[in-house]
C-alpha positions, 0 to 999 in steps of 0.5 A: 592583281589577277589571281589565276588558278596557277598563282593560287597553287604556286601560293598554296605550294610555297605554304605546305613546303615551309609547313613541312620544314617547320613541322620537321624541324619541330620533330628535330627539337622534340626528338632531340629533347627526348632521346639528347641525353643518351647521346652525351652519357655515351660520349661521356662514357668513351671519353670525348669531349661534350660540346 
């Protein structure tokens, strides 16, 4: 296969655009460990139902 310098950026593209989604969706995970808790105590509190 003829690896043009166009092939190799649209390669080195589609790898940094998953990185970037695995990289937030890691933060979302984190972030949610970290501050989940807090969130059902309020729903609990005004009276909603916890999913």
């Amino acid at each position: 296969m003829y690896m043009d310098a166009v092939v190799v950026a649209g390669i080195a593209t589609v790898v940094l655009v998953v990185l970037f989604f695995v990289g937030v969706g890691i933060f979302v995970m984190r972030d949610q460990k970290a501050h989940g808790n807090k969130q059902q105590k309020k729903d609990m509190e005004a009276g909603k139902k916890a999913a």
